[in-house]
N, C-alpha and C positions, 0 to 999 in steps of 0.2 A: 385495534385494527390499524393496519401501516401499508403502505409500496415497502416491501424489502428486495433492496437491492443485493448486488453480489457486496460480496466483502470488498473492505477498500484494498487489500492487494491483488483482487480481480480488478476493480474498477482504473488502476496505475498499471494493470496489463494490457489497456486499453490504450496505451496514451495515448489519451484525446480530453484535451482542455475544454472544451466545448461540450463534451460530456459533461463531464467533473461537474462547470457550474451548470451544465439543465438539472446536474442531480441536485446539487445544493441549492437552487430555487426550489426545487419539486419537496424536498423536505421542507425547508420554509414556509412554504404555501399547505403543507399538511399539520405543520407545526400548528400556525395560525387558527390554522379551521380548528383545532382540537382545542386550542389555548380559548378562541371565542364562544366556543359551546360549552367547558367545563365551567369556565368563569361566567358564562350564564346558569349555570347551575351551582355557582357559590363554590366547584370545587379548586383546590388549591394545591394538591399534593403531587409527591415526586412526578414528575416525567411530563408533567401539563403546565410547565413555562414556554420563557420563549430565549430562555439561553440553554444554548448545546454546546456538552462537550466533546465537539470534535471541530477539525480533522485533529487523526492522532498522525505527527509528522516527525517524531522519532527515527533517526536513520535504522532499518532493521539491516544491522551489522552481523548477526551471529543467528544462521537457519535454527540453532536450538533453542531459540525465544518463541515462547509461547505468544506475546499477544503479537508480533511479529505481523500477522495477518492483518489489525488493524492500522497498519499504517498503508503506506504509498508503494515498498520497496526501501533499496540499497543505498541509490541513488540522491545526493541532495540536489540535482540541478532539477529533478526530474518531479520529484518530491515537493520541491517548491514552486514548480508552472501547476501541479496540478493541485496543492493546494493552495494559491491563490486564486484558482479558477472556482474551485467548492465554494470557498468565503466569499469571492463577491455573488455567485448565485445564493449563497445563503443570506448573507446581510441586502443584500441588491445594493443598488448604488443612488438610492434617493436621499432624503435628509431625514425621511424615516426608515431604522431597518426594518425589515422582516423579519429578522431574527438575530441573534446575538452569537457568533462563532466562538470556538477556543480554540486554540494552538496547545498541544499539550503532548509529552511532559515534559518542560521546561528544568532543567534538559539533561543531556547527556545519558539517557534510558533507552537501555535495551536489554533489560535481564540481569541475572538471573530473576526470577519472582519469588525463590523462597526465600529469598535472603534482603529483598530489597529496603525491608525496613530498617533496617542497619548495614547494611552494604554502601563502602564510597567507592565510586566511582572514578580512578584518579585517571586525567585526558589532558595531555601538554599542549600549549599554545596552541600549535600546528594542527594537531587533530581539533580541536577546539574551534578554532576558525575553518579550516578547511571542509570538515564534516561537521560537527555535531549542529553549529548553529546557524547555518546560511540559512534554511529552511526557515529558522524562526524569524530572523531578520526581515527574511523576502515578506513573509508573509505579515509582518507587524508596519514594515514602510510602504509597501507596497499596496497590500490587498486591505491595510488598517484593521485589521483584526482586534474584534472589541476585546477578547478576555483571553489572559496566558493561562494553564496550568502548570504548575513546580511538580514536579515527580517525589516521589516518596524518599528515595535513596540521598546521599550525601554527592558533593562533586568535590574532588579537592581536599576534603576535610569540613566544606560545610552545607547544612542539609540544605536542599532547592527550593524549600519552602520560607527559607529564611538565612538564604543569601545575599548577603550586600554585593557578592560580586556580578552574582548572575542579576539577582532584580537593579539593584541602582547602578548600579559598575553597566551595565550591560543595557539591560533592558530598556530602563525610565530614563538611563544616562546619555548611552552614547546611541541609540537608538529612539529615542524620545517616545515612547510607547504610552501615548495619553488613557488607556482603558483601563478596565480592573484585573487584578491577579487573585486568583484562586486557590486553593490549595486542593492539592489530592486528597481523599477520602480517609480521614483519620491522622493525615503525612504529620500532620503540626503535634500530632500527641507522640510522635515517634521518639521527638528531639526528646524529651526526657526517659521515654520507659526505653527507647533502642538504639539510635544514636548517641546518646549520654551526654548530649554538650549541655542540657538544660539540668537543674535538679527539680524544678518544680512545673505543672503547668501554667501557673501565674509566666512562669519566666519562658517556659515556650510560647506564649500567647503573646508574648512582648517581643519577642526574639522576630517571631513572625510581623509578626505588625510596623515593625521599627523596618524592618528590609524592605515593608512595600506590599505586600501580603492582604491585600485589602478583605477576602472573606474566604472561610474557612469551616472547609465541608467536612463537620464534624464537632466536638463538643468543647473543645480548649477553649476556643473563645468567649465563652460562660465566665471563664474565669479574666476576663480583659478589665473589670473592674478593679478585682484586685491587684492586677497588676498597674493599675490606675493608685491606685491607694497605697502602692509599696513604693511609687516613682521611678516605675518600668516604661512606662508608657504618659503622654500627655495626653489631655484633653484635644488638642489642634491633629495628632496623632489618628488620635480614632474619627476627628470630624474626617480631615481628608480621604479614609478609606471610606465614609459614610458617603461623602460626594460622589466617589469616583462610580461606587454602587448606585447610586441614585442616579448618576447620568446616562448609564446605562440604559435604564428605565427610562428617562425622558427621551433618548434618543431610538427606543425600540415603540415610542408612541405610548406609553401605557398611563399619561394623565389628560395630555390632550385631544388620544383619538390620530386615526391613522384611514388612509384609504385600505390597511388589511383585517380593518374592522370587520367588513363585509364576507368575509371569506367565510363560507359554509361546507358544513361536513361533508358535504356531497365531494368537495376535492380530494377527500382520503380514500388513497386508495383507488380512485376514479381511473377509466379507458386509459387516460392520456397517460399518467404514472406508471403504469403497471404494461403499456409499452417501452415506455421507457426504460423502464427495470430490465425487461426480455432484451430489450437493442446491448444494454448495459452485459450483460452476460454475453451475448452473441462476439462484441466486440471482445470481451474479456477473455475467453477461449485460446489458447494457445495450444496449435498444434508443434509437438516436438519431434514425430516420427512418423513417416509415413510410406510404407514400404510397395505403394502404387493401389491399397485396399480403400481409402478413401477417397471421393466419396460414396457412401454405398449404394446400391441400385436396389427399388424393390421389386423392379420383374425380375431380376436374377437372382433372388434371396427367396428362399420359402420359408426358414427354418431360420428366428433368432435365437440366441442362448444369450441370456440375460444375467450374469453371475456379478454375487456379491456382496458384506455387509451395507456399502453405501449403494448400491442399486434403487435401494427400495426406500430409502429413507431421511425423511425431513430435515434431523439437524444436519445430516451433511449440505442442505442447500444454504445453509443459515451462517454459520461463525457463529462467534459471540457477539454482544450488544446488539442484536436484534429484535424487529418488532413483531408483528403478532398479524400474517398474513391471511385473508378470507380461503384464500387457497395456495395449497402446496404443488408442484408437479415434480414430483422424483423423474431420474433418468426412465426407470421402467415405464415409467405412466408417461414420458412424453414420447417414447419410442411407440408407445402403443397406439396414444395418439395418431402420432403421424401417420404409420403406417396402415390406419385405418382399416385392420382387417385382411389388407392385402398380406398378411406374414404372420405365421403362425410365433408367438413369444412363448419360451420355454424361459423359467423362473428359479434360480435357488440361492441363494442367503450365503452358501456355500461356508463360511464360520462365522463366528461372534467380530466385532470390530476389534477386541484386545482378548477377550477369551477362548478358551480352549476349547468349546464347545459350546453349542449355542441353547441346550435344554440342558439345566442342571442334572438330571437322572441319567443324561446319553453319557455315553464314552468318548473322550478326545479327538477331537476330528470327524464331530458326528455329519456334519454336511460335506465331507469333503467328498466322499462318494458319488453323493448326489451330483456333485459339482460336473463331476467329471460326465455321469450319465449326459445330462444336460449339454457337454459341452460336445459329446460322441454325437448325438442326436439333432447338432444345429449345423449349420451350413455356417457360419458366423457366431463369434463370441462377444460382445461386449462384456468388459470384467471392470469393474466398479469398486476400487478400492481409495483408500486413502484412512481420514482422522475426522475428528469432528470437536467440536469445542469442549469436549470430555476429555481431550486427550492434548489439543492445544490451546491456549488460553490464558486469563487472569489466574492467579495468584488465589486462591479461598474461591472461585468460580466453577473448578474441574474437579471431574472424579480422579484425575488424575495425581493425587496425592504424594507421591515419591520424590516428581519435579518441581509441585505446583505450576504444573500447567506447559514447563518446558519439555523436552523432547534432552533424554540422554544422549540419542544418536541420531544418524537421519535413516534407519531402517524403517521398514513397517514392521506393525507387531509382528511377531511369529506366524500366528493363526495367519495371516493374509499371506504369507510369504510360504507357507505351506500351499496354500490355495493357487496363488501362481502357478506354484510347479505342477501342481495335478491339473489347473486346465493346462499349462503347454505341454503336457502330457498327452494328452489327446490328440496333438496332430493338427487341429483345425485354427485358424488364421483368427486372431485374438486383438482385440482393440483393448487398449488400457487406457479410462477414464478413471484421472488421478483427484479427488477431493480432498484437495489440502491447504493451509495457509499459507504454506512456507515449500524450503524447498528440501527434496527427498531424494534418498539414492534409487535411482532408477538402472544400475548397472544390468539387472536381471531382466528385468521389459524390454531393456534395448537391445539386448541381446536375441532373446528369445520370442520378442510378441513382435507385430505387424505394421502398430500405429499406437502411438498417445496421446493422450489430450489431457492436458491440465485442465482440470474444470476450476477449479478453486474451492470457492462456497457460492454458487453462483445465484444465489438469494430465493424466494420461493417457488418461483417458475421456473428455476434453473433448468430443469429437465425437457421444458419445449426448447431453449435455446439449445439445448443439447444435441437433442435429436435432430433440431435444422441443420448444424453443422455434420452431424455424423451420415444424412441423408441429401448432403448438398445443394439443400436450401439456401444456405449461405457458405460464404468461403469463411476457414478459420483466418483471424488475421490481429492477435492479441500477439504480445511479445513481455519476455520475462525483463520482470521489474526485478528479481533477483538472481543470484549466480547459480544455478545447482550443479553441488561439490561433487567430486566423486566420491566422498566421503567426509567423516568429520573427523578422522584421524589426524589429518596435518590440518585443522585448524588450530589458529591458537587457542588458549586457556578459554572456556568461555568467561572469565572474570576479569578478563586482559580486554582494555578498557581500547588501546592501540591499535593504529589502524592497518598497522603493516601487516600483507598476506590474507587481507579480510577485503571481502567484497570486489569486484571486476577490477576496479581503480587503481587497489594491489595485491591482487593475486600475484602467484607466482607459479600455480599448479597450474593443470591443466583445467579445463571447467567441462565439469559433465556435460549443459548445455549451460551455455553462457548467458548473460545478464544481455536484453535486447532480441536474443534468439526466438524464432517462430516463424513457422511455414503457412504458406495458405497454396490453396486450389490451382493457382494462379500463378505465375512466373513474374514477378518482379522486379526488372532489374533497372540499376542507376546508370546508363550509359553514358553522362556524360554531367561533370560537376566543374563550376568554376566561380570564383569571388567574383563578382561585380561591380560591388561597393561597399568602400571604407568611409566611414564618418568617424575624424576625429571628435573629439568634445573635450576642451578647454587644454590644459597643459601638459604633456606628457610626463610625468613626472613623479618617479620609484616610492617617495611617497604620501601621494595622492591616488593611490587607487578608484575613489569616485569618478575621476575621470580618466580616459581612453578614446578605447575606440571601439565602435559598432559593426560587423560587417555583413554584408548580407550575401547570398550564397544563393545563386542558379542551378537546379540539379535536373536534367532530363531524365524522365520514367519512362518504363515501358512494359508493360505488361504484357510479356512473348507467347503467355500462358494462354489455353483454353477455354478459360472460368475470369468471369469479372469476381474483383475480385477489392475488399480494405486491403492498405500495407500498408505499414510505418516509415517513412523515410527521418533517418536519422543522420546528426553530422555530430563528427567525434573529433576532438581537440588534443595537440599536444605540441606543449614548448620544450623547443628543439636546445634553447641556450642556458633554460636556469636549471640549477643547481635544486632550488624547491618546488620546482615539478613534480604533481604524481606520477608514479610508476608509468602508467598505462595510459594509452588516449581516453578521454573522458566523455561523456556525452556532454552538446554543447547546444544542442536544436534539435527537435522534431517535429513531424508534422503528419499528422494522418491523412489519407488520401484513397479516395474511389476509381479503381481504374478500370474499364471495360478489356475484353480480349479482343487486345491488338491491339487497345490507346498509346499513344503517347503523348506525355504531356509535361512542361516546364512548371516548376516548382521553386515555388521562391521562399528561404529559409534565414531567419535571423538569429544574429552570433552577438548576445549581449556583450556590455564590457569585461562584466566579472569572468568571464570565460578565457579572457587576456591577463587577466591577473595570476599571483602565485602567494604563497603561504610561506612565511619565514617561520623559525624557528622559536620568535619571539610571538607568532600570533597574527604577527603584520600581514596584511592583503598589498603587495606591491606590485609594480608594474616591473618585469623583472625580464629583457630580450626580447627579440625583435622577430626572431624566426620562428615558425610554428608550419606543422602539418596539420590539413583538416581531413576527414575523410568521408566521403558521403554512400551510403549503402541503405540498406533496408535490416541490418545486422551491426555490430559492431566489428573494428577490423582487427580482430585477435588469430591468431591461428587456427582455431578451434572451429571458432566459426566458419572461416574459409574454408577449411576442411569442410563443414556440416552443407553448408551453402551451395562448395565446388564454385564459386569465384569468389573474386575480391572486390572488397569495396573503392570506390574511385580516389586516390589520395591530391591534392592539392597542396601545392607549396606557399607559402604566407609570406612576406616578408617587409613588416612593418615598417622599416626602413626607407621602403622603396614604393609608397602609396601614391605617388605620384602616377604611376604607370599603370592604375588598374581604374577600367573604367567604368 
């Protein structure tokens, strides 16, 4: 029994820091209570420690990655406020943790999954610095994150589980990362049977160990004697990875006794968490269309039409790595709820989630009849489609066997995209709730239906938060932590490691809805953005990237709209003079915000130094010109957006040079 929350790329649709660690306490705190009562019953076995591995902070670069979902999103600025927010509510910040975090997978991982046990990864300086690894950094200097994970795949040419460039070069070097390193689930037996750079596992077990590689989930290191014995490995070798393990322990309290001794069962799963899970989906929600049908009234509704494979059903609440909730509430059942009777719910399954029909005896398309009756006979449709960790997901996880777990394209199966057409067949005014990890070609729903919601996996109650937002209990007010494409045709290779054309930062198409994108109830706009204040810190100088400059940012809100209502106020970065610039203005600051109808109110947002820096070609983080645009909105300032929005977001000119004059 667990609190299951939304999936983590619901929970980075929320950005809200302040979330992230109530949730990473609230696991903690459920951790402990399970970790104190099985160990009073002597038990010892998988899943009843008190190290977790998560957050998963993998940039998800490429929508056709299956575990995709378990990270943050696109974004490494974004990726990294929210998971050092997770860590410190997970570890807490006493001199005993609660619990033990990992950062994983260390790094450069984002698919494919059928190939990743011998698959390298090859990423040049720039992308390397600029994306893959800030996230890991922030969260190792920053938030101290007790435990890295190495991913399965190679980087470079050598695998991440037994790399001297990523662990000592990197990690333990030039980042001083005092904790232990872990290996991915079997990753250390790979160097010999898949990547090939080992012949023996004596010599993967060494290979491992000598990089920094302190403990290893799975069975190679059985053999670390003999590789003791062949003069692979010293003695001094395996004590330091013995330590780094053991302090672990002493620092999670497990010889001397802890004030979360006390923690009793009664916290799992308890009132407190299992509101917090519902607020966690509420905020998570993004609305992407809404063609004046939301939100819905129940005196004016007699008749719902309830259509769909994820309508009715549990694992779409869930993702993968999930726990084991006392109750579920599907969309259906919390529509039903709510509306307590006042509204008749008509019900159908309408197809299989990837089959052709949904009774092996029926003929093809056997619900879709039905679908349509149901959707002739409602005043209103809710249509309930999407995937479920069957279809996205780990690698040897999913039924999904052909990708292991990734996504060939970004369509829905067939069966669902048949079922589209026969309910907008019908005439009647259709919502699309979308259950997915990732992002999906929605060109058809936007076309032809009325409103969407991105639900995600919006964890086991997901179905009350659902129907709050669909019946204007609450305003939607989540925003895309990723880009969705118009397509996956002009992506690049999904094996193309390269950042160009991939993700908002460098797009160069259009974006179906953009990364940042999402409406609420409520009219939110930035009327008025301005610097306030620069704080230099130490020398200015191309390269010293550590130091700069901080600046903070003034943004008037106002919510013109008729619904109180969350928005995201976001500030987006771009230098106007270098050369290694990204493409695109970047995010640089957010901040989540309650605004009544008709508030307004001043918002004060901060522009760390790395947001002033730029990425060479060699890797280097420098301080690189003096001019910069910022922009302050509720949206990102792309075309697309403005288009979708109908205004612009507020732009600000910077001029480093001339700090003297701002006050």
């Amino acid at each position: 029994m667990a609190t299951v929350f939304p999936q983590a790329i619901g929970m980075a649709a929320a950005f809200d820091e302040e979330l992230a660690e109530a949730v990473g306490a609230c696991v903690a705190t459920e951790g402990r209570a399970k970790y104190n009562e099985f160990s009073a019953h002597n038990d010892r076995d998988i899943y009843k420690g008190l190290t977790f591995w998560s957050p998963n902070i993998n940039i998800f670069r490429d929508p056709r990655w299956g575990r995709g979902h378990e990270t943050y999103g696109e974004d490494p600025y974004l990726t990294s406020r929210l998971g050092v927010a997770y860590v410190r509510g997970m570890q807490g910040e006493g001199e005993v943790m609660k619990a033990a975090a990992c950062a994983k997978h260390f790094a450069v991982h984002s698919g494919p999954e059928a190939i990743r046990h011998e698959f390298n990864a090859k990423a040049d300086p720039k992308d390397m610095e600029e994306t893959y690894l800030p996230a890991f950094e922030v969260l190792v200097r920053e938030a101290h994150v007790e435990a890295v994970m190495g991913a399965y795949n190679r980087v470079n040419g050598e695998p991440c589980c037994g790399s001297e460039t990523l662990i000592c070069g990197i990690l333990r070097g030039k980042w001083d990362f005092k904790g232990h390193f872990v290996s991915d689930c079997w990753a250390i037996r790979d160097f010999h049977e898949n990547h090939m750079v080992t012949s023996t596992p004596a010599q993967s077990a060494a290979m491992a160990l000598n990089a920094g590689c302190d403990l290893n989930c799975g069975v190679t290191y059985l053999h670390l004697l003999e590789a003791y014995r062949q003069g692979l490995v010293t003695e001094s070798d395996i004590t330091e990875a013995a330590v780094r393990l053991f302090t672990t322990r002493f620092l999670l309290g497990l010889f001397d006794g802890s004030e979360y001794d006390g923690i009793t069962y009664e916290k799992v799963e308890c009132r407190e968490h299992t509101a917090l899970a519902e607020k966690a989906a509420r905020e998570s929600i993004v609305l992407l269309k809404n063609e004046g049908i939301l939100p819905l009234s129940i005196e004016d509704i007699r008749t719902i039409g309830v259509i769909g494979p994820n309508a009715d059903s549990r694992k779409a609440l869930v993702g993968n790595y999930h726990g084991t909730s006392s109750e579920y509430v599907t969309v259906v059942e919390g529509i039903r709820e709510y509306v307590d009777g006042k509204v008749r719910i008509l019900f159908s399954e309408g197809c299989s989630l990837f089959e052709d029909r949904t009774e092996s005896l029926a003929l093809s398309g056997d619900r879709l009849a039905e679908a349509r009756i149901v959707a002739e006979h409602s005043d209103v449709v809710v249509l309930c489609l999407g995937l479920n960790e069957t279809l996205e997901g780990e690698e040897g996880d999913t039924g999904n066997s052909y990708v292991s777990g990734d996504k060939m394209d970004l369509l829905l199966p067939e069966p669902q995209r048949d079922l589209m057409e026969a309910v907008a067949s019908s005439g009647k005014p259709v919502i699309l709730c979308m259950m997915t990890g990732s992002a999906m070609d929605l060109r058809y729903p936007a076309e032809h239906f009325d409103a969407i919601l991105q639900l995600w996996y919006p964890g086991a109650r997901g179905g009350r938060s659902a129907a709050q937002i669909l019946f204007g209990a609450v305003s939607p007010s989540g925003k895309l932590p990723v880009t969705f494409y118009e397509d996956s045709d002009r992506l690049p290779e999904f094996v193309d490691y390269r950042m160009a054309g991939r993700t908002y930062r460098f797009l160069e198409e259009r974006a179906q809805y953009p990364f940042g994108f999402g409406l609420t109830y409520g009219d939110v706009v930035v009327t008025e953005a301005r610097v306030c204040e620069v704080k230099k810190e130490g020398e200015r100088r191309r390269e010293r990237a550590e130091s700069g400059y901080k600046v903070s940012v003034k943004a008037t809100v106002w919510n013109q709209g008729g619904c109180d209502t969350d928005d995201v106020i976001q500030i987006y970065i771009k230098n106007r003079d270098s050369e290694y610039a990204v493409k695109n203005p970047e995010l640089c600051a957010f901040k989540r915000v309650h605004l009544k109808s008709g508030e307004v109110r001043e918002v004060t947002l901060q522009i760390g130094h790395k947001a002033f820096t730029v990425v060479n070609h060699a890797g280097e983080r420098i301080l690189d010109g003096v001019h910069y645009d910022l922009y302050a909105g509720t949206f990102q300032p792309d075309k697309r957006s403005v288009k979708l929005m109908g205004r612009e977001t507020v732009r600000m000119e910077l001029d480093l040079g001339k700090t003297g004059d701002i006050c």
